[in-house]
C-alpha positions in Angstrom: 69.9 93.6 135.3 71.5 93.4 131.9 70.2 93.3 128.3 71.5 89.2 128.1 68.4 89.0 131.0 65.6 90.7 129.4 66.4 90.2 125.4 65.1 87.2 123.2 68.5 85.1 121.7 69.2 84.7 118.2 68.0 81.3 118.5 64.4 82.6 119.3 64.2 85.2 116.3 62.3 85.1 113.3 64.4 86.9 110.8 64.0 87.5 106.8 66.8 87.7 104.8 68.0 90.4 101.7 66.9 90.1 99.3 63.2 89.9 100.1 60.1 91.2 100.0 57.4 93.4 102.2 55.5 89.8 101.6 58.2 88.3 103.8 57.3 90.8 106.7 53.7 91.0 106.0 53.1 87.2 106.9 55.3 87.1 110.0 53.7 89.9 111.5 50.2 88.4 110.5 50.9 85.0 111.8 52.5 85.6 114.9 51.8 89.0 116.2 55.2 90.2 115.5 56.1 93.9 115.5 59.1 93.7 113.9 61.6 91.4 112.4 65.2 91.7 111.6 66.6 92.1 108.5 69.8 89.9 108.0 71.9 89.0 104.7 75.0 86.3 103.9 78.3 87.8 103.9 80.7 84.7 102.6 78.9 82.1 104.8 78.2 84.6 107.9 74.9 86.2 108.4 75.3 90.1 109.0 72.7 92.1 110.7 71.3 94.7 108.1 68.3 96.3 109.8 64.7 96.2 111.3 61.3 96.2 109.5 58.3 97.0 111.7 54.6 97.2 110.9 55.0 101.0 110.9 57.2 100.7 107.5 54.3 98.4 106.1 52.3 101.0 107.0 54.5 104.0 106.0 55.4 102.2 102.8 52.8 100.9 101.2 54.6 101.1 97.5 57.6 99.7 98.4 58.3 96.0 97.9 61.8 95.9 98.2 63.1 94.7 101.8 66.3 96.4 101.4 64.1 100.1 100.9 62.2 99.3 103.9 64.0 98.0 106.7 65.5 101.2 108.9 68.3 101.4 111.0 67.7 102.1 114.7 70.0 102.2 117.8 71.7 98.8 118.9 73.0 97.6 122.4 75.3 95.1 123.6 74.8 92.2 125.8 76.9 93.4 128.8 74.5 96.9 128.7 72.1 97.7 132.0 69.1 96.9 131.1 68.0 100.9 132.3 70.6 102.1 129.6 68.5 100.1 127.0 65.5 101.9 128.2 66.4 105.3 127.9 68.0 104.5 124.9 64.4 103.3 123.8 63.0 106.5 125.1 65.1 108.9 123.9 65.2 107.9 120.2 61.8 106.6 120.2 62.7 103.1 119.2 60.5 100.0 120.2 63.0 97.8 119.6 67.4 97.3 119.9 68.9 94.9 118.5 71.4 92.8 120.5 75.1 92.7 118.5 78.1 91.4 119.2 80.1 92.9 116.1 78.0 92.8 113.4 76.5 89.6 114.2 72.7 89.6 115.7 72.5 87.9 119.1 69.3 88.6 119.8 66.6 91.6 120.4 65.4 93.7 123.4 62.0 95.2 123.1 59.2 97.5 125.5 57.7 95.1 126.1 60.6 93.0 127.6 61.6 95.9 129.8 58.1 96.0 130.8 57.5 92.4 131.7 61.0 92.8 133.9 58.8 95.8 135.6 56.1 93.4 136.0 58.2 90.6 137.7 59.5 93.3 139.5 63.0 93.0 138.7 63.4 96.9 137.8 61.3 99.9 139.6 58.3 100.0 138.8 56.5 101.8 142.4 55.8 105.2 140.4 52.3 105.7 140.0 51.0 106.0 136.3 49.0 109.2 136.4 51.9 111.1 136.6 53.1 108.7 133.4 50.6 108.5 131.3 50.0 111.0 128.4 46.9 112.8 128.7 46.6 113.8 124.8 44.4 110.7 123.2 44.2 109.7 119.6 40.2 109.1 119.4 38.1 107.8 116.2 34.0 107.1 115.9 32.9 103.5 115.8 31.3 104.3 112.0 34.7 105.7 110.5 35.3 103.6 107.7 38.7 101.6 108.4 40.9 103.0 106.0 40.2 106.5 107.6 40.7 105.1 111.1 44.0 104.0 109.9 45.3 107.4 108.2 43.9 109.0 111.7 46.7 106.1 113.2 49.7 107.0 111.0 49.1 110.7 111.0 48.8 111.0 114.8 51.9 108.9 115.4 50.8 106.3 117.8 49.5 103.4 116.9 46.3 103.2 118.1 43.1 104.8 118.5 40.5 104.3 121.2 37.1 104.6 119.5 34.5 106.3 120.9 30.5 105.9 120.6 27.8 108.2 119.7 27.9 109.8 122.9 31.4 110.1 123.1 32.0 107.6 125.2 34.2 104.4 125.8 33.6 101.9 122.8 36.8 99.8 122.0 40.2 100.6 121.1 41.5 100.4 117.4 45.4 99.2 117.3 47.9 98.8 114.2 47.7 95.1 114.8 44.1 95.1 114.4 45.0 96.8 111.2 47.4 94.3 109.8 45.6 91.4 110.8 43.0 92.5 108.1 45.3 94.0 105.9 46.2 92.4 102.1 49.0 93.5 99.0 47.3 93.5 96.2 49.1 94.5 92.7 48.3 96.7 90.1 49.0 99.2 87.7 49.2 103.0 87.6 49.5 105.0 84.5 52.0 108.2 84.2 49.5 109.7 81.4 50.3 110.8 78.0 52.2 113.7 78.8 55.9 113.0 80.9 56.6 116.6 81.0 53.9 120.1 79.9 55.5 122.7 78.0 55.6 125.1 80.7 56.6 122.5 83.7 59.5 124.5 85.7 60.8 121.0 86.6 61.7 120.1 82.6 64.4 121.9 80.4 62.1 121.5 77.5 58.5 120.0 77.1 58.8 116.6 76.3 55.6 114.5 74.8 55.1 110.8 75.4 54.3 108.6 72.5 51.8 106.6 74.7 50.4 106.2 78.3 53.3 104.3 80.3 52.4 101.7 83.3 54.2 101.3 86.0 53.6 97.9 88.3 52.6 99.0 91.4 52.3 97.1 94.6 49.5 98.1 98.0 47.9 97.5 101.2 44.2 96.9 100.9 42.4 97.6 103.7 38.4 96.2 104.2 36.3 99.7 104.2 33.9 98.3 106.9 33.5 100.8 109.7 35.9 101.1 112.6 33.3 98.9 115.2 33.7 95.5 113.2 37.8 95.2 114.0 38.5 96.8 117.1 38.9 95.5 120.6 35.5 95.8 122.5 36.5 94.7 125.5 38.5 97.5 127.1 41.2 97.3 129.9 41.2 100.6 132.2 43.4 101.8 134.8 42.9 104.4 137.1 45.8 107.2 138.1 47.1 105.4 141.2 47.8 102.2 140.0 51.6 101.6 140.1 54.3 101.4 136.5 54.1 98.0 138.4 50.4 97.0 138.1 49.6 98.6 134.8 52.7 96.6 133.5 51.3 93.2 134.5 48.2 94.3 132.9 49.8 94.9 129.4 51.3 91.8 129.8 48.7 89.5 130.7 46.6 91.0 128.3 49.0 91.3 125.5 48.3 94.9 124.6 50.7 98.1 124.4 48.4 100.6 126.1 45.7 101.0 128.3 43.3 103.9 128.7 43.6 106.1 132.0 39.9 106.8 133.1 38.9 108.7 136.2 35.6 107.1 137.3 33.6 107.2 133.6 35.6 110.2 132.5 38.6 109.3 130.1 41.9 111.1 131.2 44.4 110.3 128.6 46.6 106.8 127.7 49.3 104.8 129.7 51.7 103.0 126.9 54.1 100.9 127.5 56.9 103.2 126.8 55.3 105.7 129.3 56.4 103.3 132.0 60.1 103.0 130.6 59.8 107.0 131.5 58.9 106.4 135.2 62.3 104.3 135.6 
């Protein structure tokens, strides 16, 4: 199976174009559960493939506006490449997403979770069972942590989600980035830089140096609602146990549109099956 099977065309793609704005991201992503989008500009006439912007730059980034400071570059693959390549590719340089080029031109983009519907439809392996896949370190919050906290707790752990857990430290919901965005706003403002730019003792400055006045700088940021964790997660949990196959978990992300699962052993939470996990067991 090559990437031309598995990848969504040009044709398909929502794209933003340079010069733009985290704006232009931020209401894709909202509106149609993207988790990226590719970054293109016009070269004479031609449109050039530039970069990716996920929700993890949003995220990452909340002072940047500029689309050019916050797409990324990341990894890209060819048409003609095995689709198994593309996987250990993702894998290996911890990339949810490749762009498909021919040249410099985008043809289209191959993602997890295309590689994990192709294990679902079981066009690539997918017989090894999960509990040897699935990560047993969990990212865990409380169903009162405020939401901005919850999301730090996200960004600093590295994954991007966080299964909440009750009072009793069980099973509650699961907090994911998406639920973040969905609720997320930019709001503008100003910050001040003070009176003073530099002290007379700063070991940064040659010699102190006294403002006339406070400066103000426009700044740009992602409001979150501070409501606690409970009001935007996903109560209704999907589970799977340790010997359910790459196969079966996969068709469970997929008909539930989610990127990770909890691994429980009866009531007893072992760790988390992601989707990448499964482009491991390949």
């Amino acid at each position: 199976m090559n990437v031309s099977d598995a990848m969504t065309p040009r044709s398909d793609l929502v794209v933003v174009e340079i010069p733009g704005s985290r704006n232009d991201v931020l209401e894709y992503i909202q509106e149609y559960g993207f988790s990226s989008v590719p970054v293109v500009k016009d070269v004479d006439g031609d449109e050039v493939y530039r970069g990716l912007v996920s929700r993890d730059d949003l995220i990452e980034q909340p002072d940047e506006d500029q689309l050019a400071l916050l797409m990324r570059e990341v990894p890209t693959v060819g048409v003609a490449d095995a689709i198994g390549d593309a996987a250990a590719t993702m894998v290996a340089e911890n990339s949810r997403r490749l762009p498909v080029v021919d040249g410099d031109r985008l043809v289209g983009i191959v993602t997890v979770t295309d590689v994990v519907r192709a294990i679902a439809r079981g066009e690539i392996d997918g017989d090894t069972e999960v509990g040897g896949l699935a990560t047993p370190a969990v990212n865990a919050t409380h169903t009162e942590t405020p939401l901005p906290v919850a999301e730090r707790e996200i960004g600093l752990a590295n994954v991007p989600y966080a299964v909440v857990l009750d009072d009793d430290a069980g099973l509650a919901g699961i907090l994911t980035e998406v639920d973040v965005l969905e609720v997320a706003r930019v709001v503008e403002g100003e910050a001040s830089t003070g009176d003073s730019i530099a002290e007379q003792d700063s070991e940064w400055s040659w010699e102190g140096i006294k403002a006339t006045g406070a400066r103000y700088l426009p700044t740009r940021n992602v409001e979150l609602p501070v409501g606690a964790v409970r009001h935007f997660m996903t109560e209704d949990l999907v589970t799977v146990s340790g010997t359910r196959t790459a196969k079966e978990v996969a068709q469970e992300l997929i008909s539930n549109d989610i990127e990770q699962v909890p691994l429980v052993n009866g009531t007893d939470l072992d760790g988390i099956v992601r989707d990448v996990d499964l482009l491991e067991g390949l």
